[in-house]
C-alpha positions as CSV (number, residue, x, y, z in Angstrom):
1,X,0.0,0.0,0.0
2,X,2.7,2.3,0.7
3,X,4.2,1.7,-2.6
4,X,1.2,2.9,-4.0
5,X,1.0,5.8,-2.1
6,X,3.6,8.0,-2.7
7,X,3.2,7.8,-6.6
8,X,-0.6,8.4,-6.2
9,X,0.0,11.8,-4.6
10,X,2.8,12.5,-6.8
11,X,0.4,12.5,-10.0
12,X,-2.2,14.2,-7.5
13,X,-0.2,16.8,-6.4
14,X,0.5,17.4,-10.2
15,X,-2.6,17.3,-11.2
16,X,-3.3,20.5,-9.0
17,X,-0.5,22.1,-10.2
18,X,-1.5,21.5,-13.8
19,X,-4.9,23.1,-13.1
20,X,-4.0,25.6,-11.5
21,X,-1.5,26.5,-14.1
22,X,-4.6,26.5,-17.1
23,X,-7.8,27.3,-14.4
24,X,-6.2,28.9,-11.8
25,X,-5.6,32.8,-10.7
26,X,-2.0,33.1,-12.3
27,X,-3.1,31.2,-15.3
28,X,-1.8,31.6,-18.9
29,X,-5.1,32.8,-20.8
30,X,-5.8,35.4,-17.8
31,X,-1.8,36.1,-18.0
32,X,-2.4,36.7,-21.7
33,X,-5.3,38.7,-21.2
34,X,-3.5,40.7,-19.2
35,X,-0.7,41.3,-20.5
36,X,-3.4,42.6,-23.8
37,X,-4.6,45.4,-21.3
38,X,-1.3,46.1,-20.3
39,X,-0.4,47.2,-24.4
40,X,-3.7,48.9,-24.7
41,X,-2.8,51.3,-21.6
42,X,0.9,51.7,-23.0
43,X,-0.5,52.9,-26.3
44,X,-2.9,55.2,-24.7
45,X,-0.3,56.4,-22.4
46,X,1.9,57.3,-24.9
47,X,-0.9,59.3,-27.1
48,X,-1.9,61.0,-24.0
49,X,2.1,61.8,-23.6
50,X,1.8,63.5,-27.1
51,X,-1.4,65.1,-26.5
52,X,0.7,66.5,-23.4
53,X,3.5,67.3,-24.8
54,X,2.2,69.3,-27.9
55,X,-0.4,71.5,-25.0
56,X,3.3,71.9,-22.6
57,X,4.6,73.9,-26.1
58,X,1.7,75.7,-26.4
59,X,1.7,77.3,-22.7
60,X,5.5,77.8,-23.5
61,X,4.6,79.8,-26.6
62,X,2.1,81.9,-25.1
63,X,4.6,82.5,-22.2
64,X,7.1,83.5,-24.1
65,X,5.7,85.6,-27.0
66,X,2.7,87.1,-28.6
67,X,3.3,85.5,-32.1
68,X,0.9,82.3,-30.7
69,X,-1.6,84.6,-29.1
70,X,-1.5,86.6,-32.6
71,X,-1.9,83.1,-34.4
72,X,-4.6,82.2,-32.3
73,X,-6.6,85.6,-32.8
74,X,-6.3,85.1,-36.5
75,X,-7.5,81.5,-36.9
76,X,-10.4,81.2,-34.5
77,X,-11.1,85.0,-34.0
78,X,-10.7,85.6,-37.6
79,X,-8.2,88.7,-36.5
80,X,-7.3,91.2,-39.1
81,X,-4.3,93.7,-38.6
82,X,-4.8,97.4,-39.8
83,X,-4.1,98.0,-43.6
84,X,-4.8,94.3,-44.3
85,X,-6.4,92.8,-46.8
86,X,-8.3,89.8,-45.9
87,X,-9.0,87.3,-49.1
88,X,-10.8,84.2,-48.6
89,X,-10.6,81.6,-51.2
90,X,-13.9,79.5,-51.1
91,X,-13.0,75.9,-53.0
């Protein structure tokens, strides 16, 4: 019986390990999956970083000098200096 014994709760023990391996918290598909979610935040991370970066140049600009204030009025205020001529091309 003892003979028995010792192999039985070898292949046993193994057989919990296997399962928890495939079923179990740490498995590989929930591994996998995470590791998925992981590269969807790094790639949203790093267009957030751009989004960042490009509004940090901005607030530098406007710091710094009037031509992006000026830029600013002309695009979305529609700004137009004295003794200018404003032409709009309609396509």
């Amino acid at each position: 019986m003892g003979k028995r014994f010792v192999p039985a709760a070898l292949v046993a023990l193994l057989l919990i390990l296997h399962g928890q391996l495939w079923f179990g918290r740490g498995s590989v598909p929930n591994v996998a999956k995470l590791m998925g979610q992981v590269e969807q935040q790094q790639a949203s991370n790093a267009q957030a970083k751009q989004v960042n970066d490009r509004l940090a140049a901005e607030i530098h600009d406007l710091h710094e000098g009037l031509e992006i204030v000026e830029e600013k009025a002309r695009s979305e205020l529609g700004m137009v200096k004295a003794n200018e001529i404003y032409v709009q091309i309609a396509k």
